[in-house]
Structures are given as structure tokens and as C-alpha cells.
C-alpha positions as CSV (number, residue, x, y, z in Angstrom):
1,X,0.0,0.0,0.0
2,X,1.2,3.4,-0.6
3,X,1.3,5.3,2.2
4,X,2.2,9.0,1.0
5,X,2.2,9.7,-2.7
6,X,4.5,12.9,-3.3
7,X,4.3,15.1,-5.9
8,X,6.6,17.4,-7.4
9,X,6.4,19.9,-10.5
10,X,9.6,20.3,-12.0
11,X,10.9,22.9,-14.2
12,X,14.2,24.1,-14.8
13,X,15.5,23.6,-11.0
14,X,19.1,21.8,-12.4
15,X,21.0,23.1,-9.2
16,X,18.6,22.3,-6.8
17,X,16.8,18.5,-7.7
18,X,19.2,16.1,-6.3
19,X,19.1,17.6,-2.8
20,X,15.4,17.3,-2.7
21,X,15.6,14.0,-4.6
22,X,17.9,12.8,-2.0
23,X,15.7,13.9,1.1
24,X,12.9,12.1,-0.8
25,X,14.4,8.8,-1.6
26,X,15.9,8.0,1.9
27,X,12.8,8.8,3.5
28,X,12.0,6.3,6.5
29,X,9.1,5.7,5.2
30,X,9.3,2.9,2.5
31,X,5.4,2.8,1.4
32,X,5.9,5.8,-0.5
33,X,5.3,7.1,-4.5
34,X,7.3,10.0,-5.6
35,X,5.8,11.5,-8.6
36,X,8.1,13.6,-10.9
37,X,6.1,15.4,-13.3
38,X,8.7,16.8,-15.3
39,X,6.9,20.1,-17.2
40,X,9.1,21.0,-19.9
41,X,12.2,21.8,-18.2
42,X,15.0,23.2,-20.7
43,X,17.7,22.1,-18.6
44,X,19.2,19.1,-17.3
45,X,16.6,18.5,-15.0
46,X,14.9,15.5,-17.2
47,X,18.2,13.7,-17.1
48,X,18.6,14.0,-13.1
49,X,15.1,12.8,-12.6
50,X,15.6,10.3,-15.1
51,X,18.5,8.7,-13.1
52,X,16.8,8.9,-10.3
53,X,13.5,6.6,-11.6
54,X,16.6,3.6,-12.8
55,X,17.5,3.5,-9.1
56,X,14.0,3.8,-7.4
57,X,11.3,1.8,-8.8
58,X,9.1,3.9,-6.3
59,X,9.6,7.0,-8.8
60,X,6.9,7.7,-11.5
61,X,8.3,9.9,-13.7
62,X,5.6,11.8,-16.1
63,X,7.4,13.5,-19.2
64,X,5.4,16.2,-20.4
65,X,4.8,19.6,-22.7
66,X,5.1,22.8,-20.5
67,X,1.6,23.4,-19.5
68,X,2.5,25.2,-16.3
69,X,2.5,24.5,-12.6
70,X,-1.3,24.0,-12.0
71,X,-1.7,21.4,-14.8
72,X,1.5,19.3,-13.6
73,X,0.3,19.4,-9.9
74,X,-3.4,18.3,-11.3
75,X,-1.1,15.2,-13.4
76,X,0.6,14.3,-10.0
77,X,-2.5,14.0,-7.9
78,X,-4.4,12.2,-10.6
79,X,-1.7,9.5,-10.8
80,X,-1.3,9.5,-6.8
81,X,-5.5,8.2,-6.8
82,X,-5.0,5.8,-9.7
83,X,-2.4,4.4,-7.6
84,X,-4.6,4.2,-4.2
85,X,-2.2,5.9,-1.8
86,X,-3.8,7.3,1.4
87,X,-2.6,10.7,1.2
88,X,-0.5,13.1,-1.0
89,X,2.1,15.5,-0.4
90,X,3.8,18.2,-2.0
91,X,7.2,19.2,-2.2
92,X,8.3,21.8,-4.6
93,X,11.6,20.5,-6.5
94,X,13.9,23.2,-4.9
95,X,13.0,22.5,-1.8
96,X,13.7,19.2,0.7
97,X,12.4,17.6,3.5
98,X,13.7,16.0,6.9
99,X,14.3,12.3,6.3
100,X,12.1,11.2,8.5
101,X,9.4,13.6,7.7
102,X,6.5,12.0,5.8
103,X,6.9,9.1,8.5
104,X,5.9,11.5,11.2
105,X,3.0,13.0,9.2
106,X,1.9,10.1,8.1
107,X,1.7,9.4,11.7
108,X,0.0,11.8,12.9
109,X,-2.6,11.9,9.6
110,X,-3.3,8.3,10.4
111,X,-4.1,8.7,14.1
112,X,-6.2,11.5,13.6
113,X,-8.2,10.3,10.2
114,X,-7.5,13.9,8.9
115,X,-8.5,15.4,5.8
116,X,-6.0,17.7,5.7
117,X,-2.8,18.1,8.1
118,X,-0.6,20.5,7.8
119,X,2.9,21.4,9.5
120,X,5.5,24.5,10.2
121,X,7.9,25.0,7.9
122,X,11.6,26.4,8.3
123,X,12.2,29.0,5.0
124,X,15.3,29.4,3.6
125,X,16.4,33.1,2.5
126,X,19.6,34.2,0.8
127,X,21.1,37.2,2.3
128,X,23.2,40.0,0.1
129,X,26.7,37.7,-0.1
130,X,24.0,34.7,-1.3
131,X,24.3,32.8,1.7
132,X,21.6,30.7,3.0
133,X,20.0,32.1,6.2
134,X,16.8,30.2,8.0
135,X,13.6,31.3,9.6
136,X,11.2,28.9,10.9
137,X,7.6,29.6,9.8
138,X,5.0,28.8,12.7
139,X,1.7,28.4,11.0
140,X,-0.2,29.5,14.0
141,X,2.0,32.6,15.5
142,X,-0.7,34.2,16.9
143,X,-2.9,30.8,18.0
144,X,-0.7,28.5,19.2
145,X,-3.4,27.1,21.1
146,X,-5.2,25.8,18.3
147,X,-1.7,23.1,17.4
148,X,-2.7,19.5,18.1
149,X,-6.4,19.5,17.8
150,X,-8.6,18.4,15.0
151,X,-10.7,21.0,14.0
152,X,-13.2,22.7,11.4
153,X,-12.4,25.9,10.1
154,X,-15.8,27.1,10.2
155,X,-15.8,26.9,13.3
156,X,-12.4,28.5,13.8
157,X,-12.0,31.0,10.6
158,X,-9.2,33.7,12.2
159,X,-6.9,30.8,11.7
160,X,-7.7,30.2,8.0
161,X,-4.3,31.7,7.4
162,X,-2.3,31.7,3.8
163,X,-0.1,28.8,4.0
164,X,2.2,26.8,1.4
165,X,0.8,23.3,0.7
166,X,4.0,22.1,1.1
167,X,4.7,20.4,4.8
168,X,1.8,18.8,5.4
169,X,-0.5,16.0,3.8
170,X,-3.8,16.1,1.8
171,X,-6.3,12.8,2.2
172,X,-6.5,11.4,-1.6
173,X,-10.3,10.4,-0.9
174,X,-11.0,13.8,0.4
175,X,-9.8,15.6,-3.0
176,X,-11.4,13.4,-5.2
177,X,-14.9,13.2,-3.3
178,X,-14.2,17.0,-3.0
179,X,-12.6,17.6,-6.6
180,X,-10.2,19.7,-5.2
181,X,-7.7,20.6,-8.3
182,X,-5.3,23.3,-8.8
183,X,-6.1,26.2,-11.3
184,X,-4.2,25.6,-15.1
185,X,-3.2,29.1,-15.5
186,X,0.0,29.7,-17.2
187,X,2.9,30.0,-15.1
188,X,4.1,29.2,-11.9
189,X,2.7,32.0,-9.9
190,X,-0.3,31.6,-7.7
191,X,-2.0,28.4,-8.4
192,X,-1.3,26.8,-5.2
193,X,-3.6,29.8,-3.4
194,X,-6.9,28.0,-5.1
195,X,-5.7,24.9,-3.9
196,X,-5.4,25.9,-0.6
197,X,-8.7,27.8,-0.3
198,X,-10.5,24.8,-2.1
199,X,-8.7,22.5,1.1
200,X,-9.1,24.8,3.8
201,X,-12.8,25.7,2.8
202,X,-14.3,22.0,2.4
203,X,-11.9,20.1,5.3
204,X,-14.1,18.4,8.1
205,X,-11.5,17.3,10.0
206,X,-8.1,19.5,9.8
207,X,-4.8,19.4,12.0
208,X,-1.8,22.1,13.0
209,X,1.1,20.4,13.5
210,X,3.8,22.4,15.1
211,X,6.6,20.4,14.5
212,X,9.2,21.2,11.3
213,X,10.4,18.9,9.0
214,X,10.0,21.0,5.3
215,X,12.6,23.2,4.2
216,X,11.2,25.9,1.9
217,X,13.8,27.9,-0.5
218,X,12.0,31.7,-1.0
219,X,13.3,33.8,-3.8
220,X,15.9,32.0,-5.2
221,X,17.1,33.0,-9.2
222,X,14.8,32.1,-11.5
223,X,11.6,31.5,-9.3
224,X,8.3,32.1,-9.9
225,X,8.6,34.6,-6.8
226,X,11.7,37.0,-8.8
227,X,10.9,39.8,-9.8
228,X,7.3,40.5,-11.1
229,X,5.7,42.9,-13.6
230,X,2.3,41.3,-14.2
231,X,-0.4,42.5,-12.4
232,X,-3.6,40.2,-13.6
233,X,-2.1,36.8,-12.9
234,X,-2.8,37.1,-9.3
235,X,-6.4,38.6,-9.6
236,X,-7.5,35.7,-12.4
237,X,-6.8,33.2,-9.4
238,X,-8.8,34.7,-7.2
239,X,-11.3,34.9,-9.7
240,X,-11.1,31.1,-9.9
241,X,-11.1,30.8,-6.2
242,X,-14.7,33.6,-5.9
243,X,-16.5,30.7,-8.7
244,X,-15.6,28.1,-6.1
245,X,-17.0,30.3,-3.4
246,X,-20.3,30.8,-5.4
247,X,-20.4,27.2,-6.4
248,X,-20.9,25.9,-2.9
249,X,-23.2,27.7,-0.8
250,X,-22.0,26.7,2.6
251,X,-18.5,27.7,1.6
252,X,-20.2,31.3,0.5
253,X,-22.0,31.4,3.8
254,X,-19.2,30.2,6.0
255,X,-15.9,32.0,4.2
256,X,-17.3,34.8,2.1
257,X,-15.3,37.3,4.3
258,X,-12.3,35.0,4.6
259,X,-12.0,34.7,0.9
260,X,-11.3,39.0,0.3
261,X,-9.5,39.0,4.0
262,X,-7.1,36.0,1.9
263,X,-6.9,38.6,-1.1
264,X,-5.8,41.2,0.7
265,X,-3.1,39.7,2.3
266,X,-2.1,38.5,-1.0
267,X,-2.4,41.8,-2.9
268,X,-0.3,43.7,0.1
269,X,2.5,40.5,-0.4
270,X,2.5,40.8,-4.1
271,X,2.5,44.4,-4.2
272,X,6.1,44.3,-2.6
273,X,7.4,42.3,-5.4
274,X,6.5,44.3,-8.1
275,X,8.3,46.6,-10.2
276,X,7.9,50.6,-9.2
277,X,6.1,50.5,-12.8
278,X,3.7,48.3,-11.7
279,X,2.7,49.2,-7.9
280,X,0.1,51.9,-9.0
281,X,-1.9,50.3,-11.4
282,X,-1.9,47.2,-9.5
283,X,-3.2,49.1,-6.3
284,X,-6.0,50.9,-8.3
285,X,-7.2,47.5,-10.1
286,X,-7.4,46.0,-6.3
287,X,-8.8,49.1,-4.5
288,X,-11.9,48.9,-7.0
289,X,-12.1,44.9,-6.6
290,X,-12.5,45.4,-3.0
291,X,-14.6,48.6,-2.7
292,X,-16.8,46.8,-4.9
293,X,-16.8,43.9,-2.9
294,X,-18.0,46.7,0.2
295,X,-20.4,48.3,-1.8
296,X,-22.1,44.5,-3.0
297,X,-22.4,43.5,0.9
298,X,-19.8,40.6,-0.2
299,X,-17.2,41.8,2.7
300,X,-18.4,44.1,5.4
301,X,-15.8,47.6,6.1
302,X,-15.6,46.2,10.2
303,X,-14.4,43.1,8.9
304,X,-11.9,45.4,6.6
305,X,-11.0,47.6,9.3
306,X,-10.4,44.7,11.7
307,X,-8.1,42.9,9.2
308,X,-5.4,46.1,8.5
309,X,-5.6,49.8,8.3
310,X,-4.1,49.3,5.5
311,X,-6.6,47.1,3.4
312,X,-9.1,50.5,4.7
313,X,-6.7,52.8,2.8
314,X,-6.5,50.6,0.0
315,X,-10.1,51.2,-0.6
316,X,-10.6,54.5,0.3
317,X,-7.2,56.2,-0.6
318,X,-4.8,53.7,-2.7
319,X,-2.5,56.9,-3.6
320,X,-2.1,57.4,0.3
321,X,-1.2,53.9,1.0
322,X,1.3,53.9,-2.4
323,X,2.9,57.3,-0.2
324,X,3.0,55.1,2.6
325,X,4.5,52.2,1.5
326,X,6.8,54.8,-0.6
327,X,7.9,56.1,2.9
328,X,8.3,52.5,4.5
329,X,11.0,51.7,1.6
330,X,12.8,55.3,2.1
331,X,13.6,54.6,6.1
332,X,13.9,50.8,4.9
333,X,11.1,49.5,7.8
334,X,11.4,45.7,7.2
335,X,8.7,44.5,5.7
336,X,6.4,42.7,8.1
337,X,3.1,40.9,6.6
338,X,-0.1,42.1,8.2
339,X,-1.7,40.4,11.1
């Protein structure tokens, strides 16, 4: 029986593949599938996972067209159900996980008959000489309480929080009774947010793990997090996410206010990456996709104002908030995401 079928969408990540491939085949768990879902990659990524797949009959490795990130991850999980494992999990290919990490999750999935279980994460950042420098990512900063218990998120919505997919584990029955599927955008950027929402939203039974055993590499060369000029790709996915939300009433009921509360905090993240070009148009596309939202009774301005000032000045004065942020990156105030 497989035990944890994990998928990984690979594209272009030559330096980075064997270290993750490593952390993946030595895992301590035995009953696993790794699925390599190789999505065009131009460099010598096919022949590294190729390799790989002689050694480790446990490897599936899908060749395909570049389609983008959403398609491949949609591949992976399909092939993960054909095959009957019990859960998925996803790594990203420039990432890697402790050795005895799915073990633990697995673990702790089993005992708990989760539909979703997810875990901190340590990040990895490169500082200005390119050295590696780590921050471990609690999931629940401000409710540690709420680690350890099996919950439903309705019940418990200020901790829908934005969180990777990565670390954690994903019940293959519940996505396919659920059709939970990643958006097939273009790209790399942004799919994984539908997919999360999608999880989150429909979970019965969901666990915070506190415990670390995912290493996730931010804003390495070449990522779909470097450098950004587009300012739609991030909007279509919530438009994707919003025709989920109207498609199931109890989710609309339940997470209406969570689902622009989610955009926000992604629109303030993104904006930060963008190119000076960019910022204002950007902010003036989401301050009218929000006061909208206000002015349609969709999100109500006390849940706005209890989220961030600055979603309020988004709104109502986008041109302040572009001054503010202006004056943040003058006295270089660190960045610091929005509770």
C-alpha cells in the first residue's frame, strides 16, 4: 500500500533537484510514490530525474509539454489516486524535507483520520553575499493554542491563514470526493492559493502540527517569486477561487469574508514584489475589486478595518497607501506581513 504519494512539478531547477531527490528517496518511510512530473524543463533536469527513476522503482516519472504548474500538480495528484495511496504530499523540487518527515505526518494523519494536516515549515532566505540564512515559519504565531487538535475551520476562521501546501498532507479520498484541483493558469505563480482555499474551505477534519520537517527555499534565481511585472495573474486566481465560493453555498455562507480577508493579504505581499512601474496600477485594479466587494455586501468595512488599516486605505485612498508604502521603503522599515 502506498502510504504518501508525493508530488513534485519540476521545471528548470538543475542546481537544486538532487538535494530534494535525496531527502525524498531516503525517507524512512518505505510505502511511499514519488511523482516527478517533469513540465518542460530546458535544462538538465529531465536527465537528473531520469536517473533517479533507474534507481527507485518507487519514482513515477511523467514526461510532459510545459503546460504550467497547476496542470502538472493536477497530473501528479491524478496518478497519486489511480495508484490508491492514502494521502498526497507536496514538495516543490527546490525544496527538501527531513528524512524522517512524511513518517511523522503520516503518523499523525493516520491517528487523527485527517483530511488535511498540515505542519510549520523552516524557510530558507539568501542574504546580500548569497548565503543561506533560515527562519522557521510557525503556522499558528498568533494561536498556538489551536496546534494538536482536530478542527473545522468554520468553526475557527481567524486561523484560515495563507499557508504553502507544502509540509503537510492532503487525504486522496477527500480531494477526489471534494474535486479539489489546482487552477491551469500559465505559469508558476499563484495556483497553489486556489488549492489551498479549495482544502481549507471544504476540510471536516483538519490538524496544525507544530513540529518542522519542510525546508522551503524563498526567492531563489529564477523563481516564480523574482521579480514580477504582471499585475492580472494574481487577480485571475482569485477569480477562480470567488467561482468556487459561489459554487458551494456553505463555503459562501461560511468563508465569504475570509475569501477577500485571503486577497488582501495577498495583494499587500505581491504588491512588494513588483516593479515601481507596476505598484500603481496594480493598487488601483485592487482598491476597485475590493470597494466593490464593500459596496455588494460581499465583505463588510468592520471586517476590513479589523483585518489592516491598511486594506481600509486601499479602498478608500490607494494613492495614500502607495505614499506610505513609498515612505516604509525610504527609512527601509522591514517588511512585516499584516496580522
Amino acid at each position: 500500500m502506498i502510504k504518501v504519494a508525493v508530488v513534485s512539478s519540476i521545471y528548470n531547477v538543475e542546481n537544486y533537484l538532487e538535494e530534494c531527490l535525496n531527502s525524498l528517496v531516503n525517507q524512512t518511510l518505505k510505502d511511499i510514490e514519488i511523482i516527478l512530473v517533469n513540465d518542460g524543463s530546458r535544462d538538465n533536469s529531465l536527465n537528473i530525474a531520469k536517473n533517479y527513476a533507474l534507481k527507485d522503482k518507487r519514482i513515477i516519472l511523467i514526461d510532459k509539454p510545459n503546460t504550467g504548474y497547476g496542470d502538472s500538480m493536477n497530473v501528479g495528484i491524478a496518478q497519486a489516486i489511480k495508484d490508491g495511496a492514502e494521502y498526497v504530499a507536496f514538495i516543490d523540487p527546490d525544496d527538501y524535507i527531513a528524512l524522517d518527515g512524511y513518517e511523522n505526518l503520516y503518523n499523525i494523519a493516520k491517528k487523527h483520520n485527517v483530511d488535511v494536516l498540515r505542519a510549520n515549515i523552516t524557510s530558507m532566505f539568501y542574504n546580500d553575499k548569497g548565503e543561506v540564512e533560515y527562519f522557521e515559519n510557525n503556522s499558528l504565531r498568533q494561536f498556538p493554542e489551536y496546534y494538536n487538535k482536530v478542527l473545522t475551520l468554520k468553526e475557527n476562521k481567524k486561523i484560515f491563514t495563507m499557508n504553502s501546501n507544502c509540509g503537510g498532507l492532503f487525504s486522496c479520498e477527500f480531494l477526489k470526493t471534494n474535486n479539489i484541483k489546482h487552477n491551469t493558469t500559465p505559469g508558476a505563480s499563484f495556483q497553489d492559493i486556489g488549492f489551498w482555499f479549495q482544502s481549507y474551505a471544504l476540510a471536516k477534519r483538519f490538524y496544525f502540527s507544530p513540529n518542522r520537517y519542510y525546508f522551503y527555499r524563498r526567492e531563489r534565481p529564477g523563481s516564480s517569486e523574482a521579480g514580477k511585472k504582471d499585475i492580472d495573474t494574481i487577480f485571475k486566481e482569485y477569480a477562480f477561487i470567488e467561482n468556487f465560493v459561489n459554487s458551494h453555498s456553505e463555503v459562501k455562507q461560511n468563508f465569504y469574508d475570509v475569501f477577500f480577508v485571503a486577497m488582501y493579504r495577498s495583494v499587500y505581499w505581491y504588491f512588494h514584489l513588483l516593479n515601481d512601474s507596476a505598484k500603481e496600477a496594480f493598487i488601483l485594479k485592487a482598491s476597485k475589486i475590493f470597494a466593490d466587494a464593500v459596496n455588494e455586501n460581499k465583505i463588510s468595512m468592520s471586517t476590513v478595518k479589523e483585518t489592516s488599516n491598511y486594506f481600509e486605505m486601499i479602498i478608500n485612498n490607494p494613492f495614500q497607501f502607495l505614499k506610505e508604502m513609498e515612505k516604509e521603503r525610504k527609512e527601509k522599515t522591514p517588511l512585516v506581513v499584516p496580522k
